[in-house]
N, C-alpha and C positions, 0 to 999 in steps of 0.2 A: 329704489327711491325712498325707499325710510330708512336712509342710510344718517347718523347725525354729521359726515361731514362737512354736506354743507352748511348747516349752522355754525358748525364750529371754526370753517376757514373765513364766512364772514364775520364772527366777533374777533378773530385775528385781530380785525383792524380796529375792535372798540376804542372809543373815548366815550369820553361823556356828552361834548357838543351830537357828536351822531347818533347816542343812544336815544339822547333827548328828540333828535329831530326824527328819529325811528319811529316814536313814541308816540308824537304828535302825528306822523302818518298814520300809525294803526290807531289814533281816535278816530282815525276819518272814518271807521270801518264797526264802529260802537252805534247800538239804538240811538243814544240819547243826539248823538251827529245828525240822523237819518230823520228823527222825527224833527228837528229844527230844518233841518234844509228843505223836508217836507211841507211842513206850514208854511215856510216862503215861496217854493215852489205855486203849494195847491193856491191859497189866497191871493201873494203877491204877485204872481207871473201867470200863469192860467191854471182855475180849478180842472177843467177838462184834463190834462196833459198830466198834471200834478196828480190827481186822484190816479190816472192810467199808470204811474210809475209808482204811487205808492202799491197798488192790488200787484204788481211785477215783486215789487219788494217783499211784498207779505207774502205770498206764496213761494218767494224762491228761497226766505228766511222757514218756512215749513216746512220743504223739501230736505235743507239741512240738516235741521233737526232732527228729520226721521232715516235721513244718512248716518249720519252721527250716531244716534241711537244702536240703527244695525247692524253699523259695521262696529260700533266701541272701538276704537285703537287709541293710541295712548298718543299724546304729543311728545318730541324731542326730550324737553325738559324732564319726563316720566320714568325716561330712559338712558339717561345719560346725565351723572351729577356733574360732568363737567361742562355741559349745556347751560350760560347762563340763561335763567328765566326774568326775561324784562330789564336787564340788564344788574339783574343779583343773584346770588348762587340759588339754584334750585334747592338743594335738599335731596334730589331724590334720589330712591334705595339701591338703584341701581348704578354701573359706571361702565362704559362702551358696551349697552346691552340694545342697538340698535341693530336695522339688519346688516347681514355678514357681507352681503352682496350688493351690487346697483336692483338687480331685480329679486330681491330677496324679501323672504316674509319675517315678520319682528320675530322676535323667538316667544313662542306660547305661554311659558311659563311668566314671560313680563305679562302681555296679553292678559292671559288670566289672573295677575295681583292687580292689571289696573280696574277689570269690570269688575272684581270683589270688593273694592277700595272705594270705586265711583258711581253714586248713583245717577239710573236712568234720568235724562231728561234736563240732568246740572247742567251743560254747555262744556263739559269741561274736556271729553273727546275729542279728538283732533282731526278724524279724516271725515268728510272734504274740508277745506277751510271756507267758513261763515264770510269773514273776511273779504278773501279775492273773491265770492261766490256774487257776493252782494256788491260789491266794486265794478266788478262784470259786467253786472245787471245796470247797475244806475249807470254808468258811462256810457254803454252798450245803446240802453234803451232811451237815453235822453238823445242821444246820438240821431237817432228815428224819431224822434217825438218831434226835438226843433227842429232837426235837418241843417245842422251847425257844423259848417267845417273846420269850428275851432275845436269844439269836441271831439270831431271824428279823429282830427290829429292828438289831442289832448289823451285821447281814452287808453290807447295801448301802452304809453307812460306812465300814466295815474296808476292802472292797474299792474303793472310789471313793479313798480315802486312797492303798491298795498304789497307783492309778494314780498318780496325781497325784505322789506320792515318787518313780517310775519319767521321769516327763516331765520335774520339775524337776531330778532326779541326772544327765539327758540322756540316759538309757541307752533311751528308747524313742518312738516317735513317737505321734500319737496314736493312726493307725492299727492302732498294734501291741497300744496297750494294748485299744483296744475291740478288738480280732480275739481277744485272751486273754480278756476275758469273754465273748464270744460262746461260745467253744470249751468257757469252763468253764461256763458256762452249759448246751451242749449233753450236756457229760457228766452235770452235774447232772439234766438232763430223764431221760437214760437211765437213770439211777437210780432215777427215780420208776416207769418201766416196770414195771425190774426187782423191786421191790416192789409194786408192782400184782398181777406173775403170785407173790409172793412164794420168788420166789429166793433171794432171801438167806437167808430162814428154813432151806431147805432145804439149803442149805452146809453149815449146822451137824449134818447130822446125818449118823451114822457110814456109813446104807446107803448115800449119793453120795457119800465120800470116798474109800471101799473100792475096789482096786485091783480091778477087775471088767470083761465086758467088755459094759456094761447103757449105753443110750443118755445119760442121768444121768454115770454116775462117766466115762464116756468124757468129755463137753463138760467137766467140772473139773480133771480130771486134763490135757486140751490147754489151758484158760487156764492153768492154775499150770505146768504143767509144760513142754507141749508147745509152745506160742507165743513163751516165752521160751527157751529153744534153739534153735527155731527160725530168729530175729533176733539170737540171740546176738552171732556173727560183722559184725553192719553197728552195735548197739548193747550193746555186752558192758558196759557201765558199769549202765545201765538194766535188762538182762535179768539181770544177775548178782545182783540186788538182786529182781526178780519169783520169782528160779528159787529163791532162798535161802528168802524169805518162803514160797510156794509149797509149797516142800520142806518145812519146818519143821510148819506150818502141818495139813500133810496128816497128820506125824508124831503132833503132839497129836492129832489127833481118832481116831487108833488107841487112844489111852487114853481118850480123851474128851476134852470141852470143859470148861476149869477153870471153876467158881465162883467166882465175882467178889468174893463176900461175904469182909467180911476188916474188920478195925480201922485207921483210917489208919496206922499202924506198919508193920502186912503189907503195904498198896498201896503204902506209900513202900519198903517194903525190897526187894518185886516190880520195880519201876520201878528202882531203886539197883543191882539185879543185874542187868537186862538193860539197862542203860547200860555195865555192868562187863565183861559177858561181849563187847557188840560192840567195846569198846575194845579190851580185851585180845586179843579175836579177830583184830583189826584189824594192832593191832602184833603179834602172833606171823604173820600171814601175811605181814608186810609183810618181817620179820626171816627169815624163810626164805627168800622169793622173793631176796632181798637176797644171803643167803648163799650159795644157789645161780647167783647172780650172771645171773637172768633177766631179760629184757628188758620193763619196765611196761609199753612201748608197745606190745605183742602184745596181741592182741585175746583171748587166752583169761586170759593173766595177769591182766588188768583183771579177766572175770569173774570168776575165780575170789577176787581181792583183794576183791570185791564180793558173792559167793553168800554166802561161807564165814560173814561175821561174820555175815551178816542171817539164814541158816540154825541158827547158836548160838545168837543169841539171841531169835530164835523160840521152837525147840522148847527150847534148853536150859534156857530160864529157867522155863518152863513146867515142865520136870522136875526142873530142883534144887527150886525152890518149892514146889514139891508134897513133895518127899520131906522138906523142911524145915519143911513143916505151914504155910507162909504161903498156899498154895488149903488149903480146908476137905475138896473133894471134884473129884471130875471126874464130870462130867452125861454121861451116853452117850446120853441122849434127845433127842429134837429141842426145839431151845429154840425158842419164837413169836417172833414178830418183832419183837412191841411188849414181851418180858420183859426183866427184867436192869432 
């Protein structure tokens, strides 16, 4: 399964209209896709459900990374110059140095020029793929969230496409892409648990938020809080983005949980400001760090260039909103699982 033929029998058929529409699939599969469809989600459709499918996202976008990290293997493109990359020649040093076999291992000696070449932690390893991993997940789990049988049908398309744009762009082996549905498949299963004993429900509600030291608010307060500082230092990109949400997060349900109800105007101007607040957020942290002339590549700078925006606009957009009458009310009750 880390053979390059299949990449190479589907650019067979490249052109350029289906590179480009390749291309545009695998944005779907890019942060900057996730944190927009996120804001609309959390803000304009339900914060409840939205906030539940972003913690799925961040955690299963962790997971890969420290996949990725362990196993190091090399993408298609790494290993084969006739593999195009994205739909332009790769470059790379190698040429039919993929495995020999269907069930075969890449050969060592690529293996070790790509983890001497690639540092820890770039994204730039290939197995499992990010991609279908996170595709998985959000199909999978919005699938359970709304209980939409336009999804249910939608999801195994969507995600069999995310592959297949990932094989033909060259960016993943087959291996890679079935080890990212597996993975997001597993997290999607753990979801289902998790609403079984209805956890989720209980999130929402202010007695498990509350800084306490009650077996409850302890296990919430170490996922949002506690886990992501923890790893901060080996993933500050990833944990600065959990400890931010997290933070935020925990800040609303001190006032409560906004009401969702609203006229499309208020969803789209909810959504319009916390796109606003993380941009802006974004570029005034970036213009200080800058000013103060700190080093990006420090491991707390990242986080912090990463809690700061996701922590504003969390809770800020939640608070300007509210004082600006676009939420009607904040719920201090526990909301069920199947409301909203």
């Amino acid at each position: 399964m880390f053979q390059t033929w299949p990449n190479l029998f589907l650019q067979s058929y490249a052109s350029a209209p289906l590179t480009w529409f390749m291309l545009r699939v695998s944005d779907m599969g890019y942060e900057s896709f996730y944190a927009a469809l996120l804001a609309i989600l959390i803000f304009g459709v339900s914060f409840k459900r939205g906030f539940l499918l972003l913690q799925l996202l961040l955690w299963s976008a962790l997971l890969n990374s420290v996949l990725k990290d362990f196993f190091s293997l090399p993408r298609p493109v790494h290993v084969d110059a006739n593999v195009l990359n994205n739909g332009t020649p790769s470059g790379a040093p190698f040429t039919s140095m993929g495995a020999s076999s269907f069930l075969g291992a890449l050969p060592p000696a690529v293996v070790e020029h790509l983890r001497a070449t690639i540092p820890s932690g770039s994204d730039e390893f290939g197995f499992p793929s990010g991609h279908v991993q996170s595709c998985t997940v959000l199909w999978g789990s919005s699938s359970l969230l709304w209980d939409s049988r336009v999804v249910r049908w939608l999801a195994p398309f969507v995600i069999v496409l995310m592959a297949l744009s990932r094989l033909y762009l060259g960016r993943h082996f087959l291996a890679d892409v079935l080890g990212g549905a597996a993975l997001g498949g597993a997290v999607v299963l753990a979801f289902v648990f998790v609403q079984r004993a209805a956890w989720d429900a209980r999130l929402f509600t202010r007695a498990w938020t509350e800084f306490r030291a009650a077996l409850p608010n302890v296990a919430v307060w170490i996922l949002l809080i506690g886990a992501p500082l923890a790893i901060m230092p080996f993933y500050p990109g990833r944990a600065g983005a959990m400890l931010g949400t997290g933070a935020g997060f925990l800040m609303v349900m001190g006032g409560g949980l906004p009401d969702d109800a609203g006229t499309w105007a208020q969803r789209a101007a909810r959504v319009a400001c916390a796109l606003l607040f993380h941009i802006a957020t974004a570029g005034l942290v970036g213009m200080a760090s800058g000013a103060a002339r700190l080093n990006h590549g420090d491991w707390w700078v990242v986080a912090v260039a990463s809690s700061v925006p996701s922590f504003v606009m969390m809770w800020g957009t939640v608070a300007a909103c509210t004082r600006a009458g676009l939420y009607r009310a904040r719920i201090t009750e526990a909301v069920p699982s199947g409301a909203q």
